[in-house]
Structure formats: structure tokens, C-alpha cells
matplotlib code that plots the C-alpha trace (Angstrom):
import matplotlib.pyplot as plt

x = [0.0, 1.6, 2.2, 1.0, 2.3, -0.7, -0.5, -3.2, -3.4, 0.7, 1.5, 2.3, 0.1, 1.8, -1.3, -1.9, -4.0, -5.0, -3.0, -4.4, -6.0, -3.1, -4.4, -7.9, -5.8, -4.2, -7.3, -9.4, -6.2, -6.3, -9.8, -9.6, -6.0, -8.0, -11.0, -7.9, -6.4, -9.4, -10.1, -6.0, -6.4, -9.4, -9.3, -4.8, -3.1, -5.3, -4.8, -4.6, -7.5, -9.5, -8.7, -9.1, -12.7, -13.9, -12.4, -14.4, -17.3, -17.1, -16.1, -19.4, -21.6, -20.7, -21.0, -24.4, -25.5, -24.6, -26.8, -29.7, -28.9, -28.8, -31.8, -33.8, -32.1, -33.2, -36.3, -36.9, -35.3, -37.8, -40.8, -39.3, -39.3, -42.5, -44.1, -41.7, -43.1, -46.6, -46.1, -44.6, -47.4, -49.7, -47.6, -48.0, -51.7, -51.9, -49.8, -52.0, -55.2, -57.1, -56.4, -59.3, -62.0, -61.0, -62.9, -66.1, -66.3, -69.3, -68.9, -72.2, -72.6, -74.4, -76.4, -76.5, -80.0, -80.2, -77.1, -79.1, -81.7, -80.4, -78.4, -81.8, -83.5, -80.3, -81.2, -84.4, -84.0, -81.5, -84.0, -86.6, -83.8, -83.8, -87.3, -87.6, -84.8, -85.9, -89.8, -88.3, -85.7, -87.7, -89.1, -86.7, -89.3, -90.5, -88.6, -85.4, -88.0, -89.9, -86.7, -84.7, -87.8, -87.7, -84.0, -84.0, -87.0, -85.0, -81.8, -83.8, -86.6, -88.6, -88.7, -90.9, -92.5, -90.6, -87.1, -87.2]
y = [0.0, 3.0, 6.1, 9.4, 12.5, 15.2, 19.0, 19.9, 23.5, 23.9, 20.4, 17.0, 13.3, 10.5, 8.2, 5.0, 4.4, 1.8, 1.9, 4.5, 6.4, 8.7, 11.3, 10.9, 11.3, 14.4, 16.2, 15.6, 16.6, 20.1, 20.7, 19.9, 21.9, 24.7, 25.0, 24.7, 27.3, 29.4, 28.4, 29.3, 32.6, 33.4, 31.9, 31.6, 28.5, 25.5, 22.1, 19.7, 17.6, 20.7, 22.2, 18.6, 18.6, 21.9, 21.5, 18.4, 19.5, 23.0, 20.4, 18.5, 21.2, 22.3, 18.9, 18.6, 22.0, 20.4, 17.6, 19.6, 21.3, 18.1, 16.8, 19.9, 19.9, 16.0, 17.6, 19.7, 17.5, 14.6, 17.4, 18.3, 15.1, 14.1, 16.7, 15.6, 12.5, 14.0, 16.3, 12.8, 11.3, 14.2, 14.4, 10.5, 10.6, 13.9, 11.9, 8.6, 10.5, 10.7, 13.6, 16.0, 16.3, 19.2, 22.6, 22.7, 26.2, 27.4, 30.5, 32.5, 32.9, 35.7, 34.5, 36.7, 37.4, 39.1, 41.1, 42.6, 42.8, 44.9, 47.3, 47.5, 49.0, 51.0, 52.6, 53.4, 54.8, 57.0, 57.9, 58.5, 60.9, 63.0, 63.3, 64.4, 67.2, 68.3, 69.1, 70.1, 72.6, 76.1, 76.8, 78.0, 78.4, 74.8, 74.3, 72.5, 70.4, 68.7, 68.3, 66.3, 63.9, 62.2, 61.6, 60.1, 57.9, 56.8, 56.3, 54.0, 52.3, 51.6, 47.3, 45.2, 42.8, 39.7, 41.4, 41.8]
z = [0.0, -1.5, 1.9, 0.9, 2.8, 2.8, 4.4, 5.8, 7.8, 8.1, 9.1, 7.5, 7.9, 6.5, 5.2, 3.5, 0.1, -2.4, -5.2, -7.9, -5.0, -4.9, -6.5, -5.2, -1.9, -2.5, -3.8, -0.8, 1.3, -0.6, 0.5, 3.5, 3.7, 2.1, 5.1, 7.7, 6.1, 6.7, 10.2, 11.0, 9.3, 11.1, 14.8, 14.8, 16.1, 17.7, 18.0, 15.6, 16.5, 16.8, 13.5, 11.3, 13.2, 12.0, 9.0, 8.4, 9.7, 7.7, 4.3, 5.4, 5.6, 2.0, 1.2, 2.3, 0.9, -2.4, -1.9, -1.1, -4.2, -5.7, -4.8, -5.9, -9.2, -9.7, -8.4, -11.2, -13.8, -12.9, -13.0, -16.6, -17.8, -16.6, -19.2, -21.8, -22.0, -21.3, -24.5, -26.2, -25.7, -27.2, -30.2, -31.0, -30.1, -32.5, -34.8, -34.8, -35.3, -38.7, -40.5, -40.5, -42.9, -45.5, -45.2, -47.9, -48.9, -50.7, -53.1, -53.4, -57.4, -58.6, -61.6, -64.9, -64.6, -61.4, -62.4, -65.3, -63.5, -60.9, -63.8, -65.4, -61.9, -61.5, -64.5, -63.6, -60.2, -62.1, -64.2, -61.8, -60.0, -62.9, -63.4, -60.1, -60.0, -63.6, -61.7, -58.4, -60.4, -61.2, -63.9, -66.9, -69.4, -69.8, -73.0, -71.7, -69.2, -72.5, -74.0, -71.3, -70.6, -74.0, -73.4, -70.1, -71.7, -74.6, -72.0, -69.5, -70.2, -67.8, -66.8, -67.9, -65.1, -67.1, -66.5, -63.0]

ax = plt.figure().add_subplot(projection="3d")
ax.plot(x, y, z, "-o")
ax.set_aspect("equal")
plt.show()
């Protein structure tokens, strides 16, 4: 079994490993060195025993903070896979349905008759406008009055009953 000397808070601990350990060995001797080093530069000089227990304890409590950390991260992880799958499983059901039946759309056509049919009572109501500004309009004489009537006649003809 390979000896390993370690410093931890200004002295020197001869210790035994498993071979390959060495360097496992030496890293946990660092932090533990490390939280010594703050409990000497804070409190001064104690005793060995003293300062390896609060070291340890301080290197546990981080130790343990991590693993409430941990735990709450796993927490969240296990929450976020839970909808994963949840969304997974909507996706295959969307997936496995039937597509939908396609959209009928009905275009209103306006047939040809009722087009002319409504020009045709255009025309007239344009007519019967003018009629009724040419009597409404004082009288210039009468002569342009008879004249315009036979014109708007000729322009729009009044429906028949069949037309409309």
C-alpha cells in the first residue's frame, strides 16, 4: 500500500492508500488543507484535532449543501421530464389521429339574370332621380323640361315585369 504524505493547515500526515488512490488522496487533502487554512487565518493556532474537526465539519456542511442542491435539481429535472413524455405522448396521439375532414367552402354565385336585373333597376331609379330634379328645379321656361324627358325615356326604359 503505497504512503502518501498530505498538508493539511501547516503540518504534515503520512497516510496509507490503495494503489491509484493517490491522486484521489491528495485532492481531498487540498480541500480539506483549504478549510484549515481558513479556520488558522481566522481563529490563529489550535490544535490539531481541533482544526481537522472543523475542517471536516465545515467540508461537510458544503458537502451537504450540495446535496440539497442536488436533490432539488433532480427535483426539477424529474418534474421536466414528466411533461416531456406528457407532450410525447400528445404528439404521437396527434400523430396517430385521422387527418381531418377538408374545409367545404361554398362560393355564393351571382347568376346573370339578377345582375341585369339589378343594372336595369339601377337605370331606372337614375332615371326617376332626374325626373324628379328636372320638376323640383324652377321653372326656366318649360322648353329644356320637355326636351330632357324624352332623353331620359329613350336612356332607360322603364322594366318590364318579365325582366325583373
Amino acid at each position: 500500500m503505497p504512503e502518501v504524505t498530505i498538508h493539511i493547515g501547516g503540518r504534515d500526515f503520512e497516510v496509507s492508500c490503495q494503489e491509484g488512490e493517490q491522486s484521489f488522496l491528495q485532492m481531498a487533502a487540498g480541500m480539506l488543507d483549504d478549510e484549515a487554512q481558513v479556520l488558522s487565518d481566522q481563529i490563529g493556532r489550535m490544535p490539531e484535532a481541533r482544526m481537522l474537526l472543523m475542517a471536516g465539519l465545515m467540508l461537510a456542511d458544503k458537502t451537504a449543501a450540495v446535496e440539497d442542491k442536488i436533490k432539488e435539481v433532480e427535483a426539477q429535472l424529474a418534474e421536466k421530464e414528466a411533461e416531456v413524455a406528457q407532450k410525447e405522448a400528445e404528439l404521437e396521439e396527434l400523430r396517430s389521429a385521422p387527418p381531418p375532414e377538408p374545409e367545404h367552402i361554398e362560393v355564393p354565385v351571382v347568376p346573370p339574370q339578377v345582375a341585369e336585373t339589378l343594372a336595369a333597376l339601377a337605370d331606372r331609379a337614375e332615371y326617376l332621380a332626374q325626373e324628379i330634379e328636372a320638376k323640383a328645379a324652377p321653372d326656366d321656361g318649360g322648353a329644356d323640361e320637355a326636351a330632357d324627358e324624352p332623353e331620359a325615356a329613350a336612356v332607360a326604359p322603364e322594366p318590364s315585369v318579365e325582366e325583373v
